[in-house]
N, C-alpha and C positions, 0 to 999 in steps of 0.2 A: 706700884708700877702696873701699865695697863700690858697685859698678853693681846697681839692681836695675831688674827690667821688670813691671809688673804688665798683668795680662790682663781688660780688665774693670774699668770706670768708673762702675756702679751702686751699689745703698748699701753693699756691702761694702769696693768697690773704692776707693771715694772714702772710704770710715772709714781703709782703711791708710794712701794722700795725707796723708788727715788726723792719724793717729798719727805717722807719721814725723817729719811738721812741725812739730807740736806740742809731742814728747818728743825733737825732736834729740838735746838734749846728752845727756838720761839714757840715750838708746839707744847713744849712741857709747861712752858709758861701759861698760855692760852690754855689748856687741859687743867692744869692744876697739879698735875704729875706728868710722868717721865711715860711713853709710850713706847711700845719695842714688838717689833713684828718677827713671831716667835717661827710662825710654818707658812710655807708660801708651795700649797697645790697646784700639782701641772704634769701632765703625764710626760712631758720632756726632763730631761738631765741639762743642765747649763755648765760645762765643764770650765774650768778659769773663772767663772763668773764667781765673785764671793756669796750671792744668793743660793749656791749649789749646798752649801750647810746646814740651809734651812728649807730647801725641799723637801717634800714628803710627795709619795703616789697615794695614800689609802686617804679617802675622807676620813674614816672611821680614826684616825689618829687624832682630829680635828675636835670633830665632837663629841669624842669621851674624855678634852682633855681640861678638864677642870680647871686650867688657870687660864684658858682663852675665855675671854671675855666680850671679845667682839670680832667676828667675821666680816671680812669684806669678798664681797661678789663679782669677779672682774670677769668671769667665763663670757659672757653675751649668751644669748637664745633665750630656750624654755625651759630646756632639757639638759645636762643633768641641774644645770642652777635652780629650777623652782624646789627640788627635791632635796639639794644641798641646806638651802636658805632655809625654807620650812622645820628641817632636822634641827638648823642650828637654832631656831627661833623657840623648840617645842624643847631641847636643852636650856634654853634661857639666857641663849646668847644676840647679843643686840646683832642688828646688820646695818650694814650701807652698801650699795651698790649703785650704779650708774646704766644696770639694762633696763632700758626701753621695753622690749618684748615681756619682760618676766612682768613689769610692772604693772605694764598693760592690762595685761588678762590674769594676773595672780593679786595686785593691789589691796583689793579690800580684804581679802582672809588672810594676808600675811601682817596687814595691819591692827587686825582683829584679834590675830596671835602674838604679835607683842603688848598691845594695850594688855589685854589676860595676863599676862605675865609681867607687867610691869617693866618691860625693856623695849627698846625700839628699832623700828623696821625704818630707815631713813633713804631716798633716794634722789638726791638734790639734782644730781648730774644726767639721770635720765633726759630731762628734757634741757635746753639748753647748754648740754657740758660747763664749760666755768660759769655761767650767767644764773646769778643765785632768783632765779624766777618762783621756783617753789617755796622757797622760806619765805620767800615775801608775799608770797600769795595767801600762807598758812597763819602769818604773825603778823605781817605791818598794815595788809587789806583787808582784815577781817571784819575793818566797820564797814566795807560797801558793801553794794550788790555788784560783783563784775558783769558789765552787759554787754560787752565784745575782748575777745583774746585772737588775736590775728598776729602772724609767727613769721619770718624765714627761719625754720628749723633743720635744714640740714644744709652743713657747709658741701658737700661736695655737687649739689644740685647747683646753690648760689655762686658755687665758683664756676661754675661749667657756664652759666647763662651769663658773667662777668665778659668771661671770658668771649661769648659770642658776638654781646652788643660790642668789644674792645674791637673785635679783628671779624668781625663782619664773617666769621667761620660759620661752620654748618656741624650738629650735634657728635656726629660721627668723630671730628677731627677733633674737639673738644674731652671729648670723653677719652679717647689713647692719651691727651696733652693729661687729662687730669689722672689717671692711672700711672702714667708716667711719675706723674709728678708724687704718688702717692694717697691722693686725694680720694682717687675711686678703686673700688678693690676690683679684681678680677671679676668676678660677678657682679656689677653693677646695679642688680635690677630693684633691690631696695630701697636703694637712692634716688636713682634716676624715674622709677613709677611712683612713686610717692611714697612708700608705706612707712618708713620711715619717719616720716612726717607725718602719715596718717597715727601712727602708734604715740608719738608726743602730743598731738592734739588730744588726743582721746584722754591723755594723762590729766592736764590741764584740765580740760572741759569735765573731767570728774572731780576734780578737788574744788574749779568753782562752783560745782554745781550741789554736791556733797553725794554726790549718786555717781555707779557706776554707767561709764560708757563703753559698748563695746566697738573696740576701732573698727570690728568687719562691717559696721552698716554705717560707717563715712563714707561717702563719695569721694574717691580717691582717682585722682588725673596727673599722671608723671610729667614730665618734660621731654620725652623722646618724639612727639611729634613738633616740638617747636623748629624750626627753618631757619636759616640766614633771612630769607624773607620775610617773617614774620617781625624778626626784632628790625627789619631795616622801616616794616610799617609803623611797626613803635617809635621810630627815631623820629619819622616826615611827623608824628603827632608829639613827638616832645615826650615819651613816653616810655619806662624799658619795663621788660618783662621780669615777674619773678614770682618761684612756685611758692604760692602762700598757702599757711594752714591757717582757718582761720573758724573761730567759733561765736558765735554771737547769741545773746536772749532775745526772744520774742515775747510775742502773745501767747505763740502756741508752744513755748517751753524754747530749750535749746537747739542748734539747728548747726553743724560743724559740714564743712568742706575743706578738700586740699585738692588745688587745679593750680595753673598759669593762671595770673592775673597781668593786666597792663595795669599801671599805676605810673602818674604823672608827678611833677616834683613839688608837688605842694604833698602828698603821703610822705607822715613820716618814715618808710621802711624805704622812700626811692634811692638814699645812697645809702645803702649797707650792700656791699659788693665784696668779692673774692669770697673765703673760707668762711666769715664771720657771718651771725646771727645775730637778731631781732628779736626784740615781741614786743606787741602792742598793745597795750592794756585800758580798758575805759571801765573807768567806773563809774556808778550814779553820784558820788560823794566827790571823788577823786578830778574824776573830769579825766583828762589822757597821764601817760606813762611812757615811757619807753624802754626798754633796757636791753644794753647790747655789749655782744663781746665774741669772744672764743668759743664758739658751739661744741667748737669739738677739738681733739691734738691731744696729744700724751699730757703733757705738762697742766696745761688748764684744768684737762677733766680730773688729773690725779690730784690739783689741788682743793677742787670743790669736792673730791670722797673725804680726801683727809679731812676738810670743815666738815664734814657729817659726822667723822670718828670723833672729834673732835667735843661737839655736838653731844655725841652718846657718853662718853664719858664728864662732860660737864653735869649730865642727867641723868647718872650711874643710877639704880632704881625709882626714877620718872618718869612715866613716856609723855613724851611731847607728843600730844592730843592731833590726829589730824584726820579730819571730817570726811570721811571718804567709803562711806555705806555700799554692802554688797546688792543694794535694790538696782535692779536696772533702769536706767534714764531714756524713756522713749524720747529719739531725737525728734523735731521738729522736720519739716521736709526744707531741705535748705534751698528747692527751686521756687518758693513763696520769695525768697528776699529778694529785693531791688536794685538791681544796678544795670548798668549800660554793656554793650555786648560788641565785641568788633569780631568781622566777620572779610574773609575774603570768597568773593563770588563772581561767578562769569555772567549775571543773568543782567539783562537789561535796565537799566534806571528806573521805569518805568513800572516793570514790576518788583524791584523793589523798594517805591515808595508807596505802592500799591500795598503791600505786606506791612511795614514800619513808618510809614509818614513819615517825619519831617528828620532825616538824617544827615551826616558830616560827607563827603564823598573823598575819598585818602588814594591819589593817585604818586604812583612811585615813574621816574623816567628810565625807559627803555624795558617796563613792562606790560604787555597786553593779554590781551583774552582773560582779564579778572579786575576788580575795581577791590580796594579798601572801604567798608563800610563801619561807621559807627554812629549805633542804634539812640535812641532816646534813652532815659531811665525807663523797667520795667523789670515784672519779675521774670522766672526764668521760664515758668512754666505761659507767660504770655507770651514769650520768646516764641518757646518752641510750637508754639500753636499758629505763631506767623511764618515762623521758619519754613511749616511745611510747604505754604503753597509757592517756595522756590525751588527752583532744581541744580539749580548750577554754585551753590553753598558748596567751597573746599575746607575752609576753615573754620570756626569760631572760638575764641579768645575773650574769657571772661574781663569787665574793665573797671576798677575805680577808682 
């Protein structure tokens, strides 16, 4: 019988409670034995809950307890989980976990520390919640070269912009609808500025690339400046918005961005709407990919931890190998890449084909003093070098 400890009795924490007990038998099977979650950390009390027997407050109960054999990580952040994880890792206890933030910027020496030790550090759920992206990135694409990874990685951004192109709303009244509804926490500003998305791209783009990325030098653009107007310009062009993380290879190495993008209905990711998540994968070998589902929600993400426990006890002293070097990855500058640019501006025709040449003109009825413009193909830094010699630029809106 496998002992496990989970870390974290929030909605993640309590989805794995929840899976384990639900899918007993068929995880014993899949496991090869019988699993039973022994301590479940959380500085609350759960009084009537049956889980209240197996709480504990002290880690230290945790990791000097010889018959836990595997940790799981449900706290979120940096702090105290990178310190938890590490202890249990440096005891010889495998992990799984589902943060983003730990993985981000802790990844390669926590990887490093279970390889040494012959157990494993597993983290499927970080990026996509249920959508097994990682494992398949690690074991089924290992014979390509990935040369672009382009994402909706966070449900509560994709529901919110759903929801704007549905009912022609503005960010403000979207955002209480989706807190409401659960979706976005009190504090939004994770979600809604991108970082969230910037923190899962940076994962991705280190595992194809075998090098550490550090997410602080993505260029990183929320959704909070997008408008009722804006998605209504996307509509007159057949086109709706959605905030992508997106990584691609070049010449000059890797090059990662997360902004608004317009994207038309020949892109794969144009109907993936509400809570649900994308990614889009291209390979030299492969050609395209796509894979989609549940980004995020108690039940999905707790069932993709439990396939990692899963996972670690299948491979009870083997670590499953995963290529992910503490060398840093100088990114690329991602305003070299190429694509088309919509822009809303007050300034004359005139001057601006003066600036862009031969462009689309996207007029909406019953608005004036500004026109819809979309640019040629070009890269960004030609952009902005035509950009300047206009004045009357309110928006621009990357497009492809």
């Amino acid at each position: 019988m496998i002992k496990i400890a989970l870390l974290g009795y929030g909605t993640i924490g309590s989805g794995v409670a929840e899976v384990l007990k639900v899918n007993k038998d068929s995880i014993a099977k899949k496991a090869g034995q019988e699993l039973a979650l022994k301590y479940v950390l959380d500085l609350r009390d759960f009084p009537g809950d049956p889980i209240q027997e197996k709480i504990v407050h002290d880690y230290e109960v945790i990791v000097n307890d010889p018959e836990i054999s595997v940790v799981v990580e449900a706290m979120g952040g940096e702090e105290p989980a990178y310190t938890f994880v590490k202890r249990a890792l440096l005891a010889g206890k495998s992990v799984a976990t589902s943060n983003k933030a730990l993985v981000a910027r802790y990844g390669p020496e926590l990887i490093r520390i279970a390889q040494e030790r012959n157990i494993n550090f597993l983290f499927e759920t970080s990026v996509g919640g249920g959508i097994p992206i990682i494992r398949t990135l690690n074991t089924c694409l290992t014979a390509d070269v990935i040369e672009k990874v382009t994402g909706i990685l966070n449900g509560t951004t994709n529901y919110m912009l759903t929801r704007m192109t549905e009912e022609d709303a503005e960010f403000d009244d979207v955002l209480k609808e989706a807190q409401a509804m659960g979706y976005a926490e009190a504090d939004p500003t994770a979600d809604v500025e991108g970082y969230d998305a910037c923190r899962k791209i940076a994962i991705l783009t280190s595992l194809v690339s075998g090098q550490q990325v550090d997410f602080e030098e993505i260029e990183t653009q929320g959704i909070t400046d997008i408008e009722a107007l804006d998605i209504q310009y996307a509509k007159a062009m057949k086109r709706v918005i959605k905030l992508l993380a997106d990584s691609r290879r070049t010449e000059e190495g890797y090059c990662a961005l997360v902004a608004p993008v317009m994207i038309s209905k020949k892109h794969p990711l144009y109907n993936v709407n509400d809570v649900y998540n994308a990614i889009f994968v291209h390979g030299n070998m492969l050609g395209d990919a796509m894979f989609y589902g549940s980004g995020a929600g108690k039940l999905p993400t707790a069932s993709a931890v439990v396939a990692d426990i899963v996972d670690i006890v299948k491979h009870s002293h083997c670590n499953i190998k995963t290529f992910w070097s503490p060398e840093k990855l100088p990114l690329a500058d991602y305003r070299k890449a190429r694509r088309r640019f919509f822009l809303r501006t007050s300034d004359p025709e005139a001057a601006i084909e003066a600036a862009f040449g031969a462009v689309e003109y996207v007029r909406l009825p019953g608005v004036s003093g500004e026109v819809g413009v979309l640019t040629e193909q070009m890269s960004e830094l030609e952009y902005e070098k035509r950009a300047a010699g206009l004045t009357g630029i309110r928006k621009m809106i990357r497009v492809e």
